[in-house]
LOSE-458259 format. One line per 8 residues: number of its first residue (from 1); for each residue x, y, z of N, C-alpha, C, O. Coordinates in Angstrom, 2 decimals, always signed. Layout:
N
NUM) X,Y,Z,X,Y,Z,X,Y,Z,X,Y,Z  ...
This chain:
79
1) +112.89,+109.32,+122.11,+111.92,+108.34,+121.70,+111.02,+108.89,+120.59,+110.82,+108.11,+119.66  +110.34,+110.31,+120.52,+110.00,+110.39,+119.88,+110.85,+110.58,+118.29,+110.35,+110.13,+117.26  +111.68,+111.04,+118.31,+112.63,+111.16,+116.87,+113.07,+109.58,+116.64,+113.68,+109.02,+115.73  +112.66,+109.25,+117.52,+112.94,+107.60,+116.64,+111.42,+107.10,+116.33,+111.26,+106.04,+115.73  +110.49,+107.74,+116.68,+109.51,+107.57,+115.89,+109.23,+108.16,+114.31,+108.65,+107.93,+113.25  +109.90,+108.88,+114.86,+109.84,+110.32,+112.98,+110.57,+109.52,+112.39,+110.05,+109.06,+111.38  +112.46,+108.83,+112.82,+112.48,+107.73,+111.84,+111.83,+107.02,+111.40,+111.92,+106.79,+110.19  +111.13,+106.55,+111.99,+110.61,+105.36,+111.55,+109.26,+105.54,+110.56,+108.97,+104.76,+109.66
9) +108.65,+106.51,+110.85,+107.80,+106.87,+109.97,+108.04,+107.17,+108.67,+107.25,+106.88,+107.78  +109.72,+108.07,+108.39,+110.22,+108.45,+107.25,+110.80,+106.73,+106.74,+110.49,+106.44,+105.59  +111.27,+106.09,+107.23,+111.52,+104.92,+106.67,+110.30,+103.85,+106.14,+110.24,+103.01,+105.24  +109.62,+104.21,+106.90,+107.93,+103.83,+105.78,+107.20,+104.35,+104.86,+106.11,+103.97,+104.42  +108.12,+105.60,+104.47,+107.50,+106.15,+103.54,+106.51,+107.58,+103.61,+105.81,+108.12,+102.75  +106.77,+107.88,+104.92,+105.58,+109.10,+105.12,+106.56,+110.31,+105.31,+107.54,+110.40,+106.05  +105.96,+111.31,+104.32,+106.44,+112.38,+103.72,+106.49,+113.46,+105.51,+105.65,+114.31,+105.83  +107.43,+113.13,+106.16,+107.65,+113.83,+107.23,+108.21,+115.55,+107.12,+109.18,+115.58,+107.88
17) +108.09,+116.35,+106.78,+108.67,+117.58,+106.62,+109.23,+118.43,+107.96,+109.79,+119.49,+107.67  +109.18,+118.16,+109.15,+109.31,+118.41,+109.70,+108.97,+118.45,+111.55,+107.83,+118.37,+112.00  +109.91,+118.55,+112.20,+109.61,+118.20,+113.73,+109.79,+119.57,+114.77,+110.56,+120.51,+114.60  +108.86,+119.37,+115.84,+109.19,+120.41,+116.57,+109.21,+119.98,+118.19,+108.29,+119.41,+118.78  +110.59,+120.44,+118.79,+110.31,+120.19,+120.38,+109.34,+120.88,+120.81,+109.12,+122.03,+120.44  +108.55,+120.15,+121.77,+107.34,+120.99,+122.53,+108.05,+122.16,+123.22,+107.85,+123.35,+122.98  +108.82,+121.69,+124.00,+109.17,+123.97,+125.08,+110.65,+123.49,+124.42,+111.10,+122.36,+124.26  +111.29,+125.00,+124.08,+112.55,+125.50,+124.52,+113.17,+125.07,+125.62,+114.16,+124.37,+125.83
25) +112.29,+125.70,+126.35,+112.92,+126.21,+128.24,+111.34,+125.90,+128.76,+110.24,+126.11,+128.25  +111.85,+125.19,+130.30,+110.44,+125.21,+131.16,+109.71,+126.24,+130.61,+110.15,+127.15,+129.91  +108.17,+125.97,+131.09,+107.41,+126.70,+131.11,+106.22,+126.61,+132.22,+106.18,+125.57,+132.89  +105.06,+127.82,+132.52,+103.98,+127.38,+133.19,+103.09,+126.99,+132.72,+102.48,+127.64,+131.87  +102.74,+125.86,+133.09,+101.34,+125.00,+132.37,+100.64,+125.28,+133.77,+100.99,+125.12,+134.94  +99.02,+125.96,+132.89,+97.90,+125.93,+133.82,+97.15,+125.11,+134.61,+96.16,+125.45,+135.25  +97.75,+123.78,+134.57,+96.81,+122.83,+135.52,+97.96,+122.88,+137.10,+97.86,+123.21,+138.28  +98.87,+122.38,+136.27,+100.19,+122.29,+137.12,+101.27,+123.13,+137.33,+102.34,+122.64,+137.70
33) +101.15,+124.41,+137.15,+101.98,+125.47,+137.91,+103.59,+125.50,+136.80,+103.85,+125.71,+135.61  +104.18,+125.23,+137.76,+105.70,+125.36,+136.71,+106.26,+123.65,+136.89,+107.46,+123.39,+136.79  +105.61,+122.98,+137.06,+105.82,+121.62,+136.76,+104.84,+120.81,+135.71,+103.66,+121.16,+135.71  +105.10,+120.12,+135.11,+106.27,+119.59,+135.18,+107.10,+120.31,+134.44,+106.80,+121.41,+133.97  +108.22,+119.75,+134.28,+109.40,+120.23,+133.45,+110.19,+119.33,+132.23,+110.67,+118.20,+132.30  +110.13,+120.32,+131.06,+110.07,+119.27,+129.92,+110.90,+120.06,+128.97,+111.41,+119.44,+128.03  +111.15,+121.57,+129.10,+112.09,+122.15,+128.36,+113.37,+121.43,+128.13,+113.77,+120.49,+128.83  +114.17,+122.07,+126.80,+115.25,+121.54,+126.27,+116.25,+122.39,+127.16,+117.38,+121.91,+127.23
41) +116.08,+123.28,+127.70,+116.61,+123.92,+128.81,+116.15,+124.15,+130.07,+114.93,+124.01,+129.97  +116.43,+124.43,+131.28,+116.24,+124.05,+132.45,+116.17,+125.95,+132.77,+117.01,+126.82,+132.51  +114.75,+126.06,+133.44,+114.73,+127.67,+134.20,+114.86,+127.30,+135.43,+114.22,+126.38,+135.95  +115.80,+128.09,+136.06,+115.84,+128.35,+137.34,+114.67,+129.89,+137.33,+114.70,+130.88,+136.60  +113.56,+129.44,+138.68,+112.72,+130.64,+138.29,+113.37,+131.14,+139.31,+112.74,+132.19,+139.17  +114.18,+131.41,+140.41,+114.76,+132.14,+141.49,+115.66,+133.09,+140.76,+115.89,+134.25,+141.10  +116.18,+132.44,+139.65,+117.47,+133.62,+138.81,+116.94,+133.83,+137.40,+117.02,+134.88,+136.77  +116.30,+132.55,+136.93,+115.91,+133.24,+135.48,+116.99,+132.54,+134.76,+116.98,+132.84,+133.57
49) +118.15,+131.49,+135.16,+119.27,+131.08,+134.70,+118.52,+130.00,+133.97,+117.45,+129.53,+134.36  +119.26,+129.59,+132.74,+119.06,+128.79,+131.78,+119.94,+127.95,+131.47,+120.91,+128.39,+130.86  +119.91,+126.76,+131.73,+120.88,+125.52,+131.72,+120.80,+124.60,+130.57,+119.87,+123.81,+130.47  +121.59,+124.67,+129.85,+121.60,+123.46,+128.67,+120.70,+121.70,+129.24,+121.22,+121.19,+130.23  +119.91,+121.19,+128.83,+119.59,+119.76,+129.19,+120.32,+118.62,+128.52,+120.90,+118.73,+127.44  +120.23,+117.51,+129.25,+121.49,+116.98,+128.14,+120.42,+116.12,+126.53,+120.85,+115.53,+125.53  +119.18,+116.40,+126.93,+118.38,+116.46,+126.27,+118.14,+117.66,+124.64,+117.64,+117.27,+123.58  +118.61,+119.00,+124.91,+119.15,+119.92,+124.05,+120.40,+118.87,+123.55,+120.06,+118.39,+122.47
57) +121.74,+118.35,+123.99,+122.65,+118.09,+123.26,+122.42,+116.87,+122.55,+123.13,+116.53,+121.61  +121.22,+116.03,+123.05,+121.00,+114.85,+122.03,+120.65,+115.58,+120.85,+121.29,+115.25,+119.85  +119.82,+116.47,+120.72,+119.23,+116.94,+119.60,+119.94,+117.87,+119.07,+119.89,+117.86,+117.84  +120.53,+118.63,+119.50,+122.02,+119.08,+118.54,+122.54,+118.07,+117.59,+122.56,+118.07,+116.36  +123.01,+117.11,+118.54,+123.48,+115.75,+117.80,+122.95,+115.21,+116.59,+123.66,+114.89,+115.64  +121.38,+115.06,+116.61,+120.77,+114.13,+115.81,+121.10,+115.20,+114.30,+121.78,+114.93,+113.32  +120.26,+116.57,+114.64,+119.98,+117.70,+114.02,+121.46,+117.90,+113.07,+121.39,+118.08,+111.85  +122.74,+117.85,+113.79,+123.82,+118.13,+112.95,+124.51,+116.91,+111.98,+125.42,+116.90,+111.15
65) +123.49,+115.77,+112.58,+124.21,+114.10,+111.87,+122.97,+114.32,+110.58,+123.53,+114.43,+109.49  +122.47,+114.34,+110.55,+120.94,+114.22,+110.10,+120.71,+115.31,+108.88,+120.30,+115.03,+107.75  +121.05,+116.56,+109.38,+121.18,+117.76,+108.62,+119.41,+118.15,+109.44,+118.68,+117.35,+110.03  +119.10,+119.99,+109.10,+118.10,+120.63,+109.24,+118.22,+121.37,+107.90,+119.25,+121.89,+107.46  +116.60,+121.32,+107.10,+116.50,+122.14,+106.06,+115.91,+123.32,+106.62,+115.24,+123.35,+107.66  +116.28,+124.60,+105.64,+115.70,+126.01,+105.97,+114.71,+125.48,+105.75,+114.49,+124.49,+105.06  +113.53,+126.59,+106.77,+112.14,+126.69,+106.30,+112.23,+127.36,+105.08,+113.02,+128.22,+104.69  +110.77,+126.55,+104.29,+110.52,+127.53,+102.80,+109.40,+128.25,+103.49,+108.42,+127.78,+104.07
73) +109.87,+129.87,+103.24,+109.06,+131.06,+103.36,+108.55,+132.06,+102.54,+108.31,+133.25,+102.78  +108.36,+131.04,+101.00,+108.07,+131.67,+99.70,+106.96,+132.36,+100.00,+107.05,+133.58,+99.82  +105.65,+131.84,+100.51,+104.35,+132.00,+101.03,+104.12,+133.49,+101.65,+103.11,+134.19,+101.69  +105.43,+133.70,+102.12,+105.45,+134.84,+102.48,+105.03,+136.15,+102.35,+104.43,+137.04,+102.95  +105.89,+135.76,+100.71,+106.39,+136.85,+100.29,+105.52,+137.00,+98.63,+105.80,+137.77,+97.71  +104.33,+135.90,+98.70,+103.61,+136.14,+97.56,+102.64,+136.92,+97.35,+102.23,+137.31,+98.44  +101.94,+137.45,+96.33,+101.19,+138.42,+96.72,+99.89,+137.45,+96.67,+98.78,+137.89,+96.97
């Protein structure tokens, strides 16, 4: 839902440069412990195992139909 918002924004004209998923992989949030769960991958905290979401393969999807540009890291490297 949200990347169909970033469409839609780039189809109106707003200079979108770029998107970022909130977690990788679960994480602990301080109000609520290790819930909820919102990673693009799934922690098992008993093993530490990391499970693809089928949420990761939508966004593979979009990302490889769509294309991803390198970051520019000129900034870097200026003096």
């Amino acid at each position: 839902a949200h990347l169909r918002q970033v469409a839609g924004a780039i189809e109106d004209g707003l200079d979108i440069r770029g998107y970022y998923h909130w977690s990788l992989i679960d994480n602990f949030e301080w109000i609520k412990g290790f819930w909820p769960r919102f990673g693009l991958f799934h922690v098992n905290y008993e093993t530490f195992e990391r499970t693809e979401r089928p949420s990761a393969q939508v966004y593979r999807t979009i990302v490889n139909k769509h294309g991803a540009k390198k970051p520019q890291l000129d900034w870097l490297t200026e003096p």
